[in-house]
SEZA-375306 format. One record per residue: residue in one letter; chain; x, y, z of N, C-alpha, C in turn. Coordinates in nm, 4 decimals, always signed. Each point is the difference from the previous one (the first is absolute). Layout:
BEGIN
+------+------+----------+----------+----------+----------+----------+----------+----------+----------+----------+
! code ! unit !      n.u !      n.v !      n.w !     ca.u !     ca.v !     ca.w !      c.u !      c.v !      c.w !
+------+------+----------+----------+----------+----------+----------+----------+----------+----------+----------+
!    A !    A !        X !        Y !        Z !        X !        Y !        Z !        X !        Y !        Z !
...
+------+------+----------+----------+----------+----------+----------+----------+----------+----------+----------+
! end
This chain:
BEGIN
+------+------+----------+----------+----------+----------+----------+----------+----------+----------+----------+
! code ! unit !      n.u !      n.v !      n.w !     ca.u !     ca.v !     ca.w !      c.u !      c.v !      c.w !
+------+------+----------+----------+----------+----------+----------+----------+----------+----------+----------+
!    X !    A ! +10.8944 ! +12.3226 ! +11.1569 !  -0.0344 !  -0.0855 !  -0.1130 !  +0.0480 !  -0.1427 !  +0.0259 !
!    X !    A !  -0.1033 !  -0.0633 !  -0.0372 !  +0.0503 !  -0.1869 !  +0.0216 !  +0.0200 !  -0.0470 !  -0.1556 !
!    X !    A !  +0.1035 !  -0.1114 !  +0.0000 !  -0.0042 !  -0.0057 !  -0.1525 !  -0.0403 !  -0.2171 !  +0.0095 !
!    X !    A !  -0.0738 !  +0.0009 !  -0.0505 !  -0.0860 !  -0.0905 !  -0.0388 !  +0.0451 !  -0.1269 !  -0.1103 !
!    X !    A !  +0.0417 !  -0.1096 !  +0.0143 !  -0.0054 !  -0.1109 !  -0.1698 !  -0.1162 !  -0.0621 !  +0.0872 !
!    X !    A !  -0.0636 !  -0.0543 !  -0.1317 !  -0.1570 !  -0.0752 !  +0.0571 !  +0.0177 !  -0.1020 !  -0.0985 !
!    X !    A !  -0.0361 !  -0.1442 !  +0.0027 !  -0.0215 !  -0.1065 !  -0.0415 !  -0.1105 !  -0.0353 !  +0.0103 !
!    X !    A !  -0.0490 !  -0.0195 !  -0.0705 !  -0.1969 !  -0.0284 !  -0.0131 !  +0.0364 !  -0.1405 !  -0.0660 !
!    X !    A !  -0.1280 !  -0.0591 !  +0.0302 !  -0.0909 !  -0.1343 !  -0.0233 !  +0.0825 !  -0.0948 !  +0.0569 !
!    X !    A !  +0.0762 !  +0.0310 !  +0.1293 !  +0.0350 !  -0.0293 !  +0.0859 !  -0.0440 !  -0.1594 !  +0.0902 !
!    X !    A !  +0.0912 !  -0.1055 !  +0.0540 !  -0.1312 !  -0.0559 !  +0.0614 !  -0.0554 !  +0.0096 !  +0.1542 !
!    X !    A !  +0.0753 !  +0.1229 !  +0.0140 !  -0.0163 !  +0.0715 !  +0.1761 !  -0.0110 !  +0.1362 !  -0.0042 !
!    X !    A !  -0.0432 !  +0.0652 !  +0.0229 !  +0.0342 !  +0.1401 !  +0.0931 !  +0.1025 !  +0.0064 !  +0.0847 !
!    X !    A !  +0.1216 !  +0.0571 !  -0.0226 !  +0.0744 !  +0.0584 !  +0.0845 !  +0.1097 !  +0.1204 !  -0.0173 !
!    X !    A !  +0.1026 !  +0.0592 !  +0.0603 !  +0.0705 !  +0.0755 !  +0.0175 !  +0.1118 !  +0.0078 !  +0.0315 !
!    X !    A !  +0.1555 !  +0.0160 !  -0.0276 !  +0.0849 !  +0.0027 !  +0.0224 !  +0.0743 !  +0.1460 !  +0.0097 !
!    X !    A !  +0.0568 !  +0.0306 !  +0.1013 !  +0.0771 !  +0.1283 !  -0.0062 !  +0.1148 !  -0.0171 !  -0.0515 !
!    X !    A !  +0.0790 !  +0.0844 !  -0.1083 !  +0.1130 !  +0.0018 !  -0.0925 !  +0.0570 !  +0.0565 !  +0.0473 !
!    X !    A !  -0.0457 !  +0.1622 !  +0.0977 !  +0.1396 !  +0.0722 !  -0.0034 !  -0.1229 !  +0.1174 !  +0.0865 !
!    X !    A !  +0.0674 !  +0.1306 !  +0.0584 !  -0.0631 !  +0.0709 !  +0.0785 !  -0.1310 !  +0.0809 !  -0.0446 !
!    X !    A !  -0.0111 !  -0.0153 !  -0.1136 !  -0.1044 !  +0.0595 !  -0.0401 !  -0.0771 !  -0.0948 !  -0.1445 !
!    X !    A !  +0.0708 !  -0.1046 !  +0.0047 !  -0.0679 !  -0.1097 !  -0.1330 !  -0.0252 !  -0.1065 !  +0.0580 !
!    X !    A !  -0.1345 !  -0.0475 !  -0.1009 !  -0.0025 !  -0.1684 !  +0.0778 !  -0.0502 !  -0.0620 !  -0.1394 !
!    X !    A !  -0.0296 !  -0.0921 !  -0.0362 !  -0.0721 !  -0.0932 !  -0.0642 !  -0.1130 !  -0.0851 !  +0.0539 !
!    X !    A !  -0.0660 !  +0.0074 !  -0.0878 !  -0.1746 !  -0.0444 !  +0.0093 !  -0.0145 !  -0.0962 !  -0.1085 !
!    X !    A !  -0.0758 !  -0.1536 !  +0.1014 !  -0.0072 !  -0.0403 !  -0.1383 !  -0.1500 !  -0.0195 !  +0.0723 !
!    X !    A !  -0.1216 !  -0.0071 !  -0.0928 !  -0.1307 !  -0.0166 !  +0.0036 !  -0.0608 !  -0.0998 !  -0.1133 !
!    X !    A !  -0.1042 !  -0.0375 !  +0.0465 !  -0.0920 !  -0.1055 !  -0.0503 !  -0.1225 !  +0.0830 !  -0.0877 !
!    X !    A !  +0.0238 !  +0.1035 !  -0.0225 !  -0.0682 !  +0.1079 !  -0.0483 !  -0.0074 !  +0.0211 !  -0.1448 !
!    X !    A !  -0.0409 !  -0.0355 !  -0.1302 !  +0.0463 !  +0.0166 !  -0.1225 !  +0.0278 !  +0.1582 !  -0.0305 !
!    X !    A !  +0.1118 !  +0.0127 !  -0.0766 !  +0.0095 !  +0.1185 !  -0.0294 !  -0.1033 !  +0.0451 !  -0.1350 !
!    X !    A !  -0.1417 !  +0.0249 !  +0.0437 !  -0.1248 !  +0.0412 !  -0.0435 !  -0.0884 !  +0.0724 !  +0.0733 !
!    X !    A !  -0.0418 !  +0.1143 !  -0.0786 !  -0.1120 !  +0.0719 !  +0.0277 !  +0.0436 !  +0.0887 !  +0.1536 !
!    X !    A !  +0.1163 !  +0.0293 !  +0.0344 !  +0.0377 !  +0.0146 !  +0.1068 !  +0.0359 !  -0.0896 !  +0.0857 !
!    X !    A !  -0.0537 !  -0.1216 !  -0.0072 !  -0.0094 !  -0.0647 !  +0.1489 !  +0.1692 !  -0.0699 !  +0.0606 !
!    X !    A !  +0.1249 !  +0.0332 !  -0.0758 !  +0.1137 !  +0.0122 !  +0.0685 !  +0.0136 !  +0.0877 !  +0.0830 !
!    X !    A !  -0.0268 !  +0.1036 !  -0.0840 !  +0.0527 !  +0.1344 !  +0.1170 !  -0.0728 !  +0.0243 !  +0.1053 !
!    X !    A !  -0.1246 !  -0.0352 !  -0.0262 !  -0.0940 !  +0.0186 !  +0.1751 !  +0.0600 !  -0.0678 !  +0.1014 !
!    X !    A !  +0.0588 !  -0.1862 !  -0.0459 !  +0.0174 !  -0.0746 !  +0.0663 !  +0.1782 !  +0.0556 !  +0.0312 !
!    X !    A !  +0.0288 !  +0.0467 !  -0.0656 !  +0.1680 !  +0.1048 !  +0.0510 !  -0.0264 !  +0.0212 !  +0.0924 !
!    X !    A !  -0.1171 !  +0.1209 !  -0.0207 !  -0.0443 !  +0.1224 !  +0.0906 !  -0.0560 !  -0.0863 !  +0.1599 !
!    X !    A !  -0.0198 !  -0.1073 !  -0.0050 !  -0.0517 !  -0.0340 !  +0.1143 !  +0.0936 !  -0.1304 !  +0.0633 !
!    X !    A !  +0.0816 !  -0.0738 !  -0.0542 !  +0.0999 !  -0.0547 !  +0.0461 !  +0.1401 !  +0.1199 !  +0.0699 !
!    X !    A !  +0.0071 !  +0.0920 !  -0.0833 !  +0.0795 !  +0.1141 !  +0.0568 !  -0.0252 !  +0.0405 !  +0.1427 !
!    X !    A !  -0.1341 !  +0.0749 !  -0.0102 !  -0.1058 !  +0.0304 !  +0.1374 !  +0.0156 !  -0.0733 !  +0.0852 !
!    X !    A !  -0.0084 !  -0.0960 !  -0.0134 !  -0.0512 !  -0.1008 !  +0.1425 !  +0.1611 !  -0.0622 !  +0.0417 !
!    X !    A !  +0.0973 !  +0.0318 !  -0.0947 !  +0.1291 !  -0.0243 !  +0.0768 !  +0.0629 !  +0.1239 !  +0.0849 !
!    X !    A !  -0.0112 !  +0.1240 !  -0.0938 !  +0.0619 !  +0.1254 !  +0.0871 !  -0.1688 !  +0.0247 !  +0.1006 !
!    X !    A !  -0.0702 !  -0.0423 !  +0.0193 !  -0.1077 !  -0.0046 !  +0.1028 !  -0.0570 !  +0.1453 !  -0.0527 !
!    X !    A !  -0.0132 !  +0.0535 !  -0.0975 !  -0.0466 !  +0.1295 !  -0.0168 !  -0.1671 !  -0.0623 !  -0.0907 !
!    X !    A !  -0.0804 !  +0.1527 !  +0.0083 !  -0.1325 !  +0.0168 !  -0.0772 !  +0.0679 !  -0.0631 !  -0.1612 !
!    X !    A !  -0.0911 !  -0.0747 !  -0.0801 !  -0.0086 !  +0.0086 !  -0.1355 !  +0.0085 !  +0.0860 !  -0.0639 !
!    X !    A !  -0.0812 !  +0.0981 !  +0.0205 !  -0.0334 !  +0.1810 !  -0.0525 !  +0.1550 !  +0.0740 !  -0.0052 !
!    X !    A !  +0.0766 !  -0.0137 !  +0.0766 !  +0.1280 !  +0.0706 !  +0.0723 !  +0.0944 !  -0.0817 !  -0.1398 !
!    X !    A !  +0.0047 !  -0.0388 !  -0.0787 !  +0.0736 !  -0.0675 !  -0.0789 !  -0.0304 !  +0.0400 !  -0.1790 !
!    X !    A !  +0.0864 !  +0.0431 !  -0.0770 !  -0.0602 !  +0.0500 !  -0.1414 !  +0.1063 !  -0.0763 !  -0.0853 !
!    X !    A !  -0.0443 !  -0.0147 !  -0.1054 !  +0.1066 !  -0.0787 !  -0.0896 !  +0.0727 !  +0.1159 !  -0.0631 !
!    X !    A !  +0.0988 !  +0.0614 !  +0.0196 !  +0.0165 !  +0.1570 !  -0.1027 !  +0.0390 !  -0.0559 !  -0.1329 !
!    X !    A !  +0.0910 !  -0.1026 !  -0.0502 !  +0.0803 !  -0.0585 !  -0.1295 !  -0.0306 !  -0.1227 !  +0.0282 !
!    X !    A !  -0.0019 !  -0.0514 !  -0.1200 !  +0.0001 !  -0.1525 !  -0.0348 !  -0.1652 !  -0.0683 !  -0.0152 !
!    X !    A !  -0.1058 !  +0.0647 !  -0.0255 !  -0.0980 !  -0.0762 !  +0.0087 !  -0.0211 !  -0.1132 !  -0.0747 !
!    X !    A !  +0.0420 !  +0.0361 !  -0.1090 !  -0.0155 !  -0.0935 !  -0.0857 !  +0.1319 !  -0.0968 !  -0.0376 !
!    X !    A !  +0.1027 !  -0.0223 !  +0.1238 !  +0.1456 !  -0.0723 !  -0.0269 !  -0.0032 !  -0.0541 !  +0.1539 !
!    X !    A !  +0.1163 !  -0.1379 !  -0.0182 !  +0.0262 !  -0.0709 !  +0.1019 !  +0.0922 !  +0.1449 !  +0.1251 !
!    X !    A !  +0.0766 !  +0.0170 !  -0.0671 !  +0.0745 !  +0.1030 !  +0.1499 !  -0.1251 !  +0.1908 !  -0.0327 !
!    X !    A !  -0.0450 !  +0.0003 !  +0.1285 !  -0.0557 !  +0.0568 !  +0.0722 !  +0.0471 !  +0.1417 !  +0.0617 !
!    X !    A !  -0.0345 !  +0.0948 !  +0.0086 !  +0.0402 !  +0.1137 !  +0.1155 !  -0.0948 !  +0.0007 !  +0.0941 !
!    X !    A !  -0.0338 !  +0.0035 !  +0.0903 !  -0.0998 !  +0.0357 !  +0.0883 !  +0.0376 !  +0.0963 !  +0.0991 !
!    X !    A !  -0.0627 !  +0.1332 !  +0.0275 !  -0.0328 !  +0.0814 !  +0.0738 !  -0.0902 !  -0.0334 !  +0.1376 !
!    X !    A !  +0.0673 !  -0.0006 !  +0.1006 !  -0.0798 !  +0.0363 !  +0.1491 !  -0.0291 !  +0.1358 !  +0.0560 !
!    X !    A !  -0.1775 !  -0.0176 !  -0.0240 !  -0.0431 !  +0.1544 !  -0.0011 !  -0.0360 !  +0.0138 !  +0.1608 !
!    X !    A !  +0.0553 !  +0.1086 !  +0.1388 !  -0.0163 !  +0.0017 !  +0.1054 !  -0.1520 !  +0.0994 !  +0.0204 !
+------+------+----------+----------+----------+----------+----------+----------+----------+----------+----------+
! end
């Protein structure tokens, strides 16, 4: 499990690692209609270099701190 704070309407995309299994996300993404958490889901991805698909939000969809599951 990765544990997630996300900052939306951001004026960058980026990522910081907090600790061995947390990082913070802040995105340019409004937190609407989904389009934070996709942009989670794919700022996450493309840092641990894994598939999009391989990644699930389990807690927090609708809150700034996050759980996310890496599905192998």
């Amino acid at each position: 499990m990765i544990e997630v704070t996300v900052k939306t309407n951001a004026k960058k995309d980026s990522i910081l690692k907090t600790g061995e299994n947390s990082y913070k996300i802040e995105t340019k993404a409004r937190a609407k209609d989904m389009e934070a958490n996709l942009k989670v889901i794919e700022i996450l991805a493309e840092y641990l270099k894994i598939p999009k698909n391989s990644l699930f939000i389990k807690s927090g969809l609708r809150y700034k701190k996050k759980l996310i599951e890496i599905k192998e």
